[in-house]
Structures are given as C-alpha cells and as structure tokens.
C-alpha positions in Angstrom: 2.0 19.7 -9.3 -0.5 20.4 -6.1 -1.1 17.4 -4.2 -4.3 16.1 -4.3 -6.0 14.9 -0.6 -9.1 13.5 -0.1 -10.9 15.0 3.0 -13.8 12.2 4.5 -15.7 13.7 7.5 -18.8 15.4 8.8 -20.3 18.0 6.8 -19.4 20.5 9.4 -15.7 19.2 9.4 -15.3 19.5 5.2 -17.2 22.9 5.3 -14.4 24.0 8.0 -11.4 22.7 6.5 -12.5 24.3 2.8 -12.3 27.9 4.3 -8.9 26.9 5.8 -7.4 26.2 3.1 -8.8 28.7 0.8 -5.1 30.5 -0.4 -3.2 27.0 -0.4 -1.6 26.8 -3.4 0.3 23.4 -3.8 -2.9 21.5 -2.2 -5.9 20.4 -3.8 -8.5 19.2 -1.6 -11.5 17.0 -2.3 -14.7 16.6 0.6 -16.5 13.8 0.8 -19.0 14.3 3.6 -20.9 11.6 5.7 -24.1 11.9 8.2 -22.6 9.2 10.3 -19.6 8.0 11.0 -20.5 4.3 9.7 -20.9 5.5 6.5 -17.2 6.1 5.6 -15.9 2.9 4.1 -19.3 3.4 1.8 -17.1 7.0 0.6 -14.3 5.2 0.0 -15.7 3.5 -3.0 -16.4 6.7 -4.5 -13.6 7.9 -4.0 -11.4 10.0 -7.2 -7.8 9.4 -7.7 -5.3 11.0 -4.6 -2.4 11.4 -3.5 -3.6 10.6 0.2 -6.6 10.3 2.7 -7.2 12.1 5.8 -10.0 11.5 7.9 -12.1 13.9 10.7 -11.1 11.8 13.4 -10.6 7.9 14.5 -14.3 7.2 14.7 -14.9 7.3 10.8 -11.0 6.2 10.9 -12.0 2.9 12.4 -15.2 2.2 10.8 -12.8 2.8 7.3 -9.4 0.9 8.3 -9.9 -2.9 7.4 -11.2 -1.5 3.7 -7.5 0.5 3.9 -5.2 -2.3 4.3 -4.1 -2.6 0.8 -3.5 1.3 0.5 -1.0 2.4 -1.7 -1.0 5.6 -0.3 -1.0 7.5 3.3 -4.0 7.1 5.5 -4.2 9.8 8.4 -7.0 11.0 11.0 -7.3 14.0 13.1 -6.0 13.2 16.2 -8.2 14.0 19.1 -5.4 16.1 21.4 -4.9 18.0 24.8 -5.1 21.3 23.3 -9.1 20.4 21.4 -9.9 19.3 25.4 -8.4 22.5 26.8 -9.4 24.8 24.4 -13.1 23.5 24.4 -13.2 23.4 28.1 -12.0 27.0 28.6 -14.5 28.3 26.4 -17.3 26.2 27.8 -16.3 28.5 31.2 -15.1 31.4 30.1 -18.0 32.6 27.6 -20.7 30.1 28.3 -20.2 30.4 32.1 -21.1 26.2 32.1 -20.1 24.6 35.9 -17.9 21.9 34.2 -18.2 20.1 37.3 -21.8 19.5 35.7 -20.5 18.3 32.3 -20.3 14.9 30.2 -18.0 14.5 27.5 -16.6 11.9 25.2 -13.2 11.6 24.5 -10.5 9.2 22.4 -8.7 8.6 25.1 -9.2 9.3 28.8 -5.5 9.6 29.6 -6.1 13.2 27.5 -8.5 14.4 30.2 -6.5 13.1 32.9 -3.3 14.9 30.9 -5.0 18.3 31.3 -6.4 18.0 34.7 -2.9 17.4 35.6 -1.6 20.2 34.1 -4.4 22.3 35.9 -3.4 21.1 39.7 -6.9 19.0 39.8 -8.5 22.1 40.5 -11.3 21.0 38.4 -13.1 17.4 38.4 -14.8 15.6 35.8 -17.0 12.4 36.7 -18.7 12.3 33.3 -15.9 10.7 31.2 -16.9 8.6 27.8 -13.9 7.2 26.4 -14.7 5.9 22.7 -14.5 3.0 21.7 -14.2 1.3 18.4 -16.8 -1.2 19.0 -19.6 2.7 20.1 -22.5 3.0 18.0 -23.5 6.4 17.4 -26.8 5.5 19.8 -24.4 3.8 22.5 -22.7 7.7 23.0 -25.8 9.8 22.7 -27.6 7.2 25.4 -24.4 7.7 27.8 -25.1 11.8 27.6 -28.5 11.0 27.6 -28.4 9.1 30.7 -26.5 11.6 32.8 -28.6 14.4 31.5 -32.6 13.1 32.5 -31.2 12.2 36.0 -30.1 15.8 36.6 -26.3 14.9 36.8 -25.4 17.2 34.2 -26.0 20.7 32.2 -24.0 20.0 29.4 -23.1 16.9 27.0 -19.8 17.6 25.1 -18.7 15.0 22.6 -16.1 14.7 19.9 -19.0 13.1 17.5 -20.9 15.6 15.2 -23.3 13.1 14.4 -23.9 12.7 18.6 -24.2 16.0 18.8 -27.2 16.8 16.0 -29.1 13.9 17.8 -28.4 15.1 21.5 -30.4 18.4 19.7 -33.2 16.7 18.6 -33.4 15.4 22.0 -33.1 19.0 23.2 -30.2 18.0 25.5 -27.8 21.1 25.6 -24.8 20.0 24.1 -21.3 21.3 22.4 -19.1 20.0 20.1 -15.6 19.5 20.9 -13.3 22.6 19.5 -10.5 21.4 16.9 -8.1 23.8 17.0 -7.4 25.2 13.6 -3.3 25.0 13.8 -4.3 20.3 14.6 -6.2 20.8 11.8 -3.7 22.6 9.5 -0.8 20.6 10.3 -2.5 17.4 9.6 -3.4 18.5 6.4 0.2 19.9 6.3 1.9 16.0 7.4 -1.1 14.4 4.4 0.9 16.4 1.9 4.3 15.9 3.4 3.7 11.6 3.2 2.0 11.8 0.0 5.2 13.8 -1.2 7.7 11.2 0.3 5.5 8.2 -0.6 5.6 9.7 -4.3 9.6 10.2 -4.2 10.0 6.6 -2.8 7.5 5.0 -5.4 10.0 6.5 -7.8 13.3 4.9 -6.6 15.0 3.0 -9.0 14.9 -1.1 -7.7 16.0 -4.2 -9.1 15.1 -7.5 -8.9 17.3 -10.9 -8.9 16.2 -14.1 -10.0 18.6 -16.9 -9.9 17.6 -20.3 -11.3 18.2 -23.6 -9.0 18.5 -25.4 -12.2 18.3 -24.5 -15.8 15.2 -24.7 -17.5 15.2 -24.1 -21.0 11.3 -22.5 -20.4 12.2 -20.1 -17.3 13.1 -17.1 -19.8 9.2 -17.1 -20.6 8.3 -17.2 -16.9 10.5 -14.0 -16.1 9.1 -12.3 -19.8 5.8 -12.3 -17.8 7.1 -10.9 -14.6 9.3 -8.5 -16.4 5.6 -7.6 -18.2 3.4 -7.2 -14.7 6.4 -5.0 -13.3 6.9 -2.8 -16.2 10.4 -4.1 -15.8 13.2 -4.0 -18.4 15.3 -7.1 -17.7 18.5 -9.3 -18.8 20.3 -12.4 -18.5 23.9 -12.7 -17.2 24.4 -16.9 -16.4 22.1 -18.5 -14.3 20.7 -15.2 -13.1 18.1 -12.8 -14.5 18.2 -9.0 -13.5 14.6 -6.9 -13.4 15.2 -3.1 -13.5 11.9 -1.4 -12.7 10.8 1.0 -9.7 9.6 0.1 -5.6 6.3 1.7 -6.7 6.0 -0.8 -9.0 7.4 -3.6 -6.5 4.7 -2.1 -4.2 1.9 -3.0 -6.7 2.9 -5.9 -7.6 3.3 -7.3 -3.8 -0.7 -6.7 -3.9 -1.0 -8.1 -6.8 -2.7 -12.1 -7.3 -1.6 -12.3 -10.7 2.4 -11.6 -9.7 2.2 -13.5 -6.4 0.3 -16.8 -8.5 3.6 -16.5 -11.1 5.9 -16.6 -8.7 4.6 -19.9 -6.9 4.9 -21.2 -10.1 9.0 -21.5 -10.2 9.6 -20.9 -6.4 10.8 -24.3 -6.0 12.8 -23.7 -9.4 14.5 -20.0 -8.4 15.2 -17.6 -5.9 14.1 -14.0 -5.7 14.7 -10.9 -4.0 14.5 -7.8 -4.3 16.9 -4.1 -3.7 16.1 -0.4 -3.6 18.2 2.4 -4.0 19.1 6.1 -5.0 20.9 4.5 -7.9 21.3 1.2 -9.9 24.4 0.0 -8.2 23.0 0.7 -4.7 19.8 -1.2 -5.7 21.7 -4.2 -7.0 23.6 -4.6 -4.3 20.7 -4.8 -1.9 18.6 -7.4 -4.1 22.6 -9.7 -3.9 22.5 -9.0 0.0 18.2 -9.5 0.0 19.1 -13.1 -2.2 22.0 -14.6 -0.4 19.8 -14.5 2.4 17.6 -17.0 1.4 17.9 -20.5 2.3 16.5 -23.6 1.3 13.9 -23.0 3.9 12.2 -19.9 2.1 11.5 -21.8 -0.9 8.0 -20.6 -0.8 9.0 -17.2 -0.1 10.9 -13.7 -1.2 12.7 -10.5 0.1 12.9 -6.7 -0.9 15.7 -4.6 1.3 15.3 -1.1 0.9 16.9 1.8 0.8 17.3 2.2 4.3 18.7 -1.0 4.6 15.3 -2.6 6.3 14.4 -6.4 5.0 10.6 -6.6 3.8 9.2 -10.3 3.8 8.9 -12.9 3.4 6.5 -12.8 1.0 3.9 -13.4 -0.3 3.4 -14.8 3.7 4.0 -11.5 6.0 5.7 -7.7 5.5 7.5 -8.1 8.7 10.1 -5.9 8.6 13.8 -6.1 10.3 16.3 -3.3 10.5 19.9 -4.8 9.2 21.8 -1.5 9.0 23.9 -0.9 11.3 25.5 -5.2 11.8 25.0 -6.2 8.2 27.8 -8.5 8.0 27.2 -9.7 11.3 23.6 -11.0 10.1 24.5 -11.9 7.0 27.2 -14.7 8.1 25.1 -15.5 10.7 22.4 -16.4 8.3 25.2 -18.1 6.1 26.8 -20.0 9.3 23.7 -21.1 11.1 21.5 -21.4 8.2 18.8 -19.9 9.8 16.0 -17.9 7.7 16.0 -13.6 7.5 12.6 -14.4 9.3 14.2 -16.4 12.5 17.0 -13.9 12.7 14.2 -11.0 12.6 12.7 -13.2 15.8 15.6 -13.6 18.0 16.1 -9.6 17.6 12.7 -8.6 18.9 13.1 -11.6 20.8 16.5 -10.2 22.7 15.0 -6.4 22.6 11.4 -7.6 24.7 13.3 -9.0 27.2 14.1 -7.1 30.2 16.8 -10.3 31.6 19.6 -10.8 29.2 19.3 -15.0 30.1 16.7 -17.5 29.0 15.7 -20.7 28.5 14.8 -22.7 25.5 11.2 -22.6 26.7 11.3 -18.7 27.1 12.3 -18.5 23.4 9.8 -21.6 22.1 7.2 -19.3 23.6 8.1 -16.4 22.0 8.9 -18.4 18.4 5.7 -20.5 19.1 7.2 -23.3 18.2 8.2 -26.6 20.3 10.9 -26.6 23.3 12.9 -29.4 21.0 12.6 -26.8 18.2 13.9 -23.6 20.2 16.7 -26.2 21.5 18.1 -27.3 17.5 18.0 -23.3 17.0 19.9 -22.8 20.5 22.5 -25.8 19.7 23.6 -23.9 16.0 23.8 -20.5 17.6 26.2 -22.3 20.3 27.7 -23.8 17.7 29.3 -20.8 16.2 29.1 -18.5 18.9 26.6 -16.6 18.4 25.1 -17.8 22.3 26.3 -18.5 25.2 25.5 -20.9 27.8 25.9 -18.8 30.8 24.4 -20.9 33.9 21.6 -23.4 34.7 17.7 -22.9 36.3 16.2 -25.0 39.0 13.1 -26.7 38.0 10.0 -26.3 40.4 9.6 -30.1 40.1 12.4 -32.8 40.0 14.3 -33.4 36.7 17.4 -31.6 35.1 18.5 -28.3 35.3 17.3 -25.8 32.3 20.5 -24.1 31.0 20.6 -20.6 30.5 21.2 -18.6 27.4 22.7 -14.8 26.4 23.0 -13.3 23.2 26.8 -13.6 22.1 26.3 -10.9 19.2 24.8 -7.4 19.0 21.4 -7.4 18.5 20.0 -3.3 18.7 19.6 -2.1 14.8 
C-alpha cells in the first residue's frame, strides 16, 4: 500500500518536488500550494486523508504548528541546511559572477552562514545577514532586502522565501532564491514515509488497559461498557479488575478525545487506570500492572500508558510528559511503593538530577526546580532520606545569619 504524504508549499516548491518523484512507486504525493506563507494553516482544513505532512520549510511550518498539536500523524519541514547556503552561494559566483561581498540574504538560522564561512577559512564576508524569525511578515523580509538594496549596499537579495522573492521582482530588486538541493529534498520526503510507516506499525500494537475498582459498585460494569465502546476495545472481568484489549492507535485517539477523557473523570475517584503496550498480549499486560501499581492516591485525577519501550506517558488527561524507566525499573518502582511519591515527582527528580552540573543541593535548589515551596521540597527530601534513596552529604553557609542549609546527593541511579 503507497504511502500517502501531503506536500504544503509554494507553487514553485510542489511543481519541483512532483518531477522528483515522478518513478516513486510506494509514495503517493498530494500538493497543496500557497501564495504566502500565512496561508498554510488555511490548507490544512482542506486537507484529504494522509499518512503524513511535510512542509517547504519552517516559515509555513510555523505559521501551521499551533493548528498541528493534536496530530495524529508525523509533521516534518524542509530543513533550511549548510549545503542549500553553499550550494546557492557557489552558483551565485561561479555562473552569475555576483561579488557576494555585495549580497543580502535571509537565512533560518545564522549559525548556518557562520557554519560555512568557517568551513571556507573566512575568505569570504557577509554583512547582509536576515535571520528569520517566527514573528517576520512576508513585508518585514522584503523591506530588510529592500533597504540594503536603494542605499547601494547591495547587488543582490537572496532569500529562502518564494513569496519574498516574487515581490522583491515586482520591485525590480535583483534577487535569487535560495537553491534546495534535490538529495534535502528527497530524503525528507524519504524520512515523511519512513515515520508515517513506523507511526502506522506502532498504531497497530496490541495494548491493554487495567481498571481496578477502589470499591465495588454494582453500576461500574456500565461505565467500562462505554469505554470498552469509545476504544473499540474487547474487555473482561477477573475480580475487582477489568481488562480492555484494544490497540495504542486507538489509546492515541482516545487521549484526544473529550468524550473518553469526560468518562473517565466520572469514576476517577472510584478506580484506577493505566495503560501497557507491547509486541504481544502478555508484554502489554504487564506494562499496564507495572503503569497501575504506580499510581498513588495522589493521581486520583489522573492515568498512565507505558509503552513498548518501556517509557511512562502521563499523567493524563493533565500532561504527556514522558520518563524513561528502562533500564532501573525496579529501582523506580519500589521507590514509588516506599516513598509514596507520584510517577510524575519521580519523572522530576530525574531531570532534576540530569540538569544539574553539581551532584549536591539544597531543598531550595529542588523547590525551584519542582516549583513548589522550600517546606514542600523538604517533606519530599525527608522520605527519600528516609529510605535511602538521598543522602545528606554536608551543610551551606547562608549569606545572612540563620542555620546552615544541608546538602543533598542522589543515593540511587538516576540516567535511563
């Protein structure tokens, strides 16, 4: 089955990439083409059913994003790279014989220029330099070429906006488009297909989903019917515990969906949930046990999904933050059991520990970092103490009089 992408760019871009993939067999692409950047997230409503978006560049990219946070599939742009710069630049002096001391461009980012000049022994210099900025009008780029060019500063504009360059025509300012090189250009359309392919294959995996009741509740059965019913999810009962058998695409829709998220505040307080993935049902069930006997009484409002890869999604419906628990899983999970602290805190002391370029801290360096109070960070300090998971290691002086601030270290590993 040929993988369907949705191509949003300038005219010139879509005409482009349609003769580059003219003998592709296992793609199928489908243009939707734009005058100006701005006009993207307008596309997006028209757009058919895909198997993944890739965009002309980051301009249209950005205009786009906030309308693509709920996507259910891959998102890509053409990244703007050192080879488009080089490329353009040599041809610029090779065939076109332009003084590119003479020249203003517009780039993504100015550490590309900089990247090249390196690589060329700053043997060349380049005083015209527009980096782009999320917050550039189309009029704000073509004024900054503009500028340079009716004060005799330059020869030649050259931007990485089609839309800049049309206008900086009608203005009958010479001007060039930037060059994408046709191999950037393949292989973006090449990693579109690869993420649609892998997004497809995860949507796929088998997961299951655990719901254990607090207390019984003669009228829960109908509650999980309807969840079993948004998830397209077969289910049974075993005790106090109810077992979903569905798909993660399906756990993926339903994460975005009000109708799921509304059903399960409605017995939050009355069960717990999580979720597991895996390559079979076994492997998934035992990540939704390890996802479930995470939970404290703290996440009452909340739920987990562990995937495949061992990574802990949640909680939800609140945040997707997402914490690694491969490689130390019993370590976390006792620690969890010990200290009773949530998969969320535990997810925050390990970035926490991994920001920090001094092993030792204070409870106010980690009530900064938790934003929470000094007391707070302390009651969290005093349980990890407690069973050894910290260490008090030494005190701190205070700048002003009072007592010494102790100082903490990480008694357990915390890279995953």
């Amino acid at each position: 089955m040929k993988v369907k992408i949705a191509i949003i760019g300038s005219h010139d871009f879509c005409h482009r990439t349609e003769q580059l993939v003219t003998y592709q067999q296992d793609i199928e692409l489908h243009w939707y083409r734009y005058d100006e950047p701005k006009a993207a997230p307008v596309l997006l409503q028209t757009l058919k059913p895909c198997d993944a978006i890739l965009f002309s560049g980051s301009l249209p990219y950005s205009y786009a994003k906030e309308s693509l946070l709920d996507s259910a599939i891959p998102v890509l742009y053409l990244k703007q790279d050192e080879t488009a710069i080089a490329i353009t630049l040599l041809h610029l002096s090779a065939k076109e014989q332009v003084d590119l001391n003479r020249i203003s461009i517009d780039v993504r980012e100015k550490s590309l220029i900089d990247n090249v000049l390196k690589d060329l022994n700053q043997v060349l210099e380049l005083p015209f330099v527009h980096a782009l900025d999320d917050t550039d009008t189309i009029q704000d780029i073509v004024t900054y070429h503009q500028q340079h060019a009716t004060q005799g500063e330059t020869d030649m504009a050259i931007t990485s906006v089609h839309a800049v360059y049309e206008q900086l025509q009608q203005l009958q300012i010479p001007a060039y488009k930037m060059i994408d090189p046709e191999s950037s250009i393949l292989r973006s359309i090449e990693t579109a297909k690869q993420q649609a392919i892998l997004q497809k294959s995860n949507a796929a995996q088998i997961a299951v989903g655990l719901i254990k009741e607090k207390s019984h509740n003669k009228d829960f059965k109908t509650t999980v019917e309807k969840m079993a019913t948004l998830m397209k999810a077969q289910w049974n009962e075993q005790h106090d515990e109810f077992a979903l058998y569905t798909t993660m695409g399906n756990i993926e829709f339903s994460l975005r969906n009000n109708e799921f998220l509304s059903l399960f505040q409605t017995f939050a307080t009355e069960a717990k949930l999580a979720f597991g993935c895996g390559e079979t049902i076994v492997d998934a069930t035992e990540n939704a046990r390890f996802a479930l006997n995470l939970i404290h009484e703290s996440d009452a409002q909340s739920f987990y999904m562990l995937d495949a890869n061992k990574k802990l999604h949640g909680p939800f419906p609140q945040s997707n933050t997402v914490i690694a628990m491969k490689i130390n899983e019993p370590v976390l999970v006792e620690m969890a059991d010990k200290t009773k602290l949530s998969p969320t805190n535990i997810s925050k002391l390990l970035q926490f520990s991994q920001s920090r370029h001094s092993k030792q801290f204070t409870a106010t360096d980690l009530a900064l970092h938790l934003n929470v109070t000094r007391r707070t960070a302390e009651r969290t300090l005093k349980k990890l103490v407690e069973f050894n998971y910290m260490t008090i290691v030494g005190e701190e002086m205070t700048y002003r009089q009072g007592r010494p601030r102790a100082l903490y270290e990480f008694n357990f590993p915390t890279i995953h």
